[in-house]
N, C-alpha and C positions, 0 to 999 in steps of 0.2 A: 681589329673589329671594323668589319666597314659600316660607314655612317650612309653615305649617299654616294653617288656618283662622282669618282674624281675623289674622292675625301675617304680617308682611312686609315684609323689611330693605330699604329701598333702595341702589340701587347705591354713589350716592352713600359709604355709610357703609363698604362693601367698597375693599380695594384689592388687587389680584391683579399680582403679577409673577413672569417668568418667571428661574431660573438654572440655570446648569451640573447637570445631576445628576450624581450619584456612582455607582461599579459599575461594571460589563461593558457594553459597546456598542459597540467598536471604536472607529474613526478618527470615528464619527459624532459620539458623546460630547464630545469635544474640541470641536467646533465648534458644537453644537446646542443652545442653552440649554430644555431641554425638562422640569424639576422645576419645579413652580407653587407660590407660595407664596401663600394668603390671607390677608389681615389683615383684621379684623371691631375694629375699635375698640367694643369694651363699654362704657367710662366715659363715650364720648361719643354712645353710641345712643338713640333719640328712640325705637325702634323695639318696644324691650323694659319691660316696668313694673320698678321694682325687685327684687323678692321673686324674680324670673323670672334678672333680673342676681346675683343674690347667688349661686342656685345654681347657673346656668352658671360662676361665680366657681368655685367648689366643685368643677365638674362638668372643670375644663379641665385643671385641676392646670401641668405644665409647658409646657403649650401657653399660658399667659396670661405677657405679656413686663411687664415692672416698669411701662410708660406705660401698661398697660391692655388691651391689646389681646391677641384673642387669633390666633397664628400658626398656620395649619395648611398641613404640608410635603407636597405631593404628586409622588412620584416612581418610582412603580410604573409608570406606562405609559410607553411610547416616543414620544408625542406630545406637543404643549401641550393638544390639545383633551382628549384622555383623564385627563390629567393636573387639568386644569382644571376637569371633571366631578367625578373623583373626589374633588378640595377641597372644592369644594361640599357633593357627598351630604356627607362629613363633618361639615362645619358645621352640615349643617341638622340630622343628624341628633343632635348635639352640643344644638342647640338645640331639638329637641324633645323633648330627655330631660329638660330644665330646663325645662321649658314644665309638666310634671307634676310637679304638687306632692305634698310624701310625706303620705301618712294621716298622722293623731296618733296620736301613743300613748296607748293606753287603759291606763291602771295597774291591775294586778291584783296578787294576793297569791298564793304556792303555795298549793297545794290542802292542804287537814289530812293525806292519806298522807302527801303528800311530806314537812312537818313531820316526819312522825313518823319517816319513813323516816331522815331527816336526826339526830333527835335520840339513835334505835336505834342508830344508826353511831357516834353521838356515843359514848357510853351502852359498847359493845363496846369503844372505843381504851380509854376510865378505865379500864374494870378490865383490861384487856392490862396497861397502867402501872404499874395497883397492883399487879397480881401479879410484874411484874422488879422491885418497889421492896426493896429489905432492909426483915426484917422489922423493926420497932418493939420495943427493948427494955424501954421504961419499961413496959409495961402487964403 
């Protein structure tokens, strides 16, 4: 299955089955196992470099099952083939959002207003305070 450029899962490492889906469909439903489930085993794919696994890791959240893999439920269409399709686009597209790596972060400082703005604010609550404080008898 290719995903993008240069990146491309063999079949091999997919496993796809079909089961009952859930919902409205009459007397079809009952009989038609037509929800596609994919399994993409991550911890054992040749297909991805590390740093790519870590944030699909990241990127799957409850779709990744404790053995590693991740599950993806497809049962919006009334067919296997539609069904089967739409698996797919998800995973790949799952995996090309892990394929982009995030910018760094560039450390900066606020700018001198904002300081200032900040310390102004500060600066207004003290003397709010001092002024509801009772006043001071010793002096």
């Amino acid at each position: 299955m290719r995903v993008a450029d240069g990146v491309e899962i063999p079949d091999s490492e997919l496993s796809l089955s079909f089961v009952r889906s859930a919902g409205p469909g009459g007397q079809n439903v009952n009989k038609v196992a037509t929800a596609a489930q994919l399994r993409f085993d991550l911890e054992r794919s040749t297909a991805l470099a590390s740093g790519v696994k870590a944030r699909l890791r990241a990127l799957s959240g409850r779709r990744l099952t404790t053995q590693g893999a991740i599950l993806i439920v497809a049962r919006s269409h009334r067919t296997q083939e539609g069904n089967r399709r739409d698996a797919q686009k998800r995973l790949i597209e799952l995996i090309r959002r892990a394929l982009v790596a995030p910018k760094p972060r560039k450390p900066s400082s606020p700018p001198r207003a904002a300081r200032e703005r900040r310390l102004e604010g500060k600066r207004r609550v003290r003397s709010t305070k001092r002024l509801r404080a009772k006043p001071a008898w010793d002096e």
